[in-house]
C-alpha positions as CSV (number, residue, x, y, z in Angstrom):
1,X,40.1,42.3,-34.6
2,X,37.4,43.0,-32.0
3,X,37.4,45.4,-29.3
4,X,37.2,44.4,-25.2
5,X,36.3,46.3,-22.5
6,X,39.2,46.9,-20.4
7,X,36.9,46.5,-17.7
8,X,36.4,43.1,-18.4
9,X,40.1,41.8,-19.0
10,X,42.3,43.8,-17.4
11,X,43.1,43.8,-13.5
12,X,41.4,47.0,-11.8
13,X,45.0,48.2,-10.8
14,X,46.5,47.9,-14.6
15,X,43.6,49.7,-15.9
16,X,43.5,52.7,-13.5
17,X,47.6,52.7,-14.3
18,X,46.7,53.3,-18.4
19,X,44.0,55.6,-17.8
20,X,46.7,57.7,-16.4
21,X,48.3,57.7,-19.8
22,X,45.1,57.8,-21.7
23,X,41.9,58.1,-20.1
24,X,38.9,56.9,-22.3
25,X,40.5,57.0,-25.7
26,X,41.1,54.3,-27.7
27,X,44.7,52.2,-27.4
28,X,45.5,49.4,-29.7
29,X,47.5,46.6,-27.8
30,X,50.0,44.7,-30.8
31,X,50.3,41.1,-30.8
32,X,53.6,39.4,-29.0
33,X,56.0,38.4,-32.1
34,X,55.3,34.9,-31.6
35,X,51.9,35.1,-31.8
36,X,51.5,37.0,-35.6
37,X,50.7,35.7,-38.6
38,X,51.4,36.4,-41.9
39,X,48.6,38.3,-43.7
40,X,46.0,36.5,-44.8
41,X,47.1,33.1,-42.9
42,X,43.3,33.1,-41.3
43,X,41.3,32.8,-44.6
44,X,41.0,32.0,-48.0
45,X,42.2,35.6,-49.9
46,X,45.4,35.0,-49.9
47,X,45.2,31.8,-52.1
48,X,42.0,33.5,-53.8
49,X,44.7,36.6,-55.4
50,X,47.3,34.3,-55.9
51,X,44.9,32.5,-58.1
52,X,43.8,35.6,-59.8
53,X,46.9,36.7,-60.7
54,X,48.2,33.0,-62.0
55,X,45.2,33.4,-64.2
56,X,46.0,37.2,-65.1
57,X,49.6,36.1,-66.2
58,X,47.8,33.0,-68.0
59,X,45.8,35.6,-70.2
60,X,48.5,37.9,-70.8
61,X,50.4,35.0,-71.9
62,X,47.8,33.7,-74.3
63,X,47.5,37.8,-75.9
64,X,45.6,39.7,-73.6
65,X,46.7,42.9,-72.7
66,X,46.5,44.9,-69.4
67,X,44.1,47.3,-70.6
68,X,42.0,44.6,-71.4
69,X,43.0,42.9,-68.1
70,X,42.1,45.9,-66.2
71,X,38.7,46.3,-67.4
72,X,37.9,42.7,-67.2
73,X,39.2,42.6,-63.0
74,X,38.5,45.5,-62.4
75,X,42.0,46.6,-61.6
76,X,44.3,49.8,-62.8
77,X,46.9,48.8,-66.0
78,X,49.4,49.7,-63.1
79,X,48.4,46.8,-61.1
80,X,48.3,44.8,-64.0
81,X,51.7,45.2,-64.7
82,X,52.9,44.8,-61.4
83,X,51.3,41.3,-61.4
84,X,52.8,40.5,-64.4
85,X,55.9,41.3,-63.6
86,X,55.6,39.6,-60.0
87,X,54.7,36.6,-62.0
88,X,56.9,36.7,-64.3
89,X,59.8,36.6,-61.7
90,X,58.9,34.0,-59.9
């Protein structure tokens, strides 16, 4: 997300209209339904964590356990065994 200038975008009698509302503050403007995505639609970290965690559940499979899981990603044992059990299910 980057920031505009309402100066720059919005029509002189809109933005004096907001700044009676909020004058010089910040105001975040949501996306129209149609237009939002699904997180992580834009780059690669959805398919980057789904791969992570197909290889997680691939370990702990082979004998691995979430202790050992954790340390080696870096993660909690908690998140561990959410993944597993995400995988697991599906």
């Amino acid at each position: 997300m980057s920031y505009k200038k309402a100066n720059d975008v919005l029509p002189h009698s809109l933005l004096r209209a907001v700044q009676q509302y909020i004058d010089g503050e910040y105001i975040y403007i949501p996306r129209k339904a149609d237009n939002k995505l699904p997180w992580g639609a834009r780059t690669e970290t959805r398919k980057t964590r789904q791969a992570r965690n197909r290889e997680i559940l691939d370990k702990h499979l082979a004998g691995c356990s979430a202790a050992e899981l954790a340390d080696q990603y870096f993660l909690s044992t908690k998140s561990i065994y959410k993944i597993l059990n995400v995988g697991k299910n599906s």
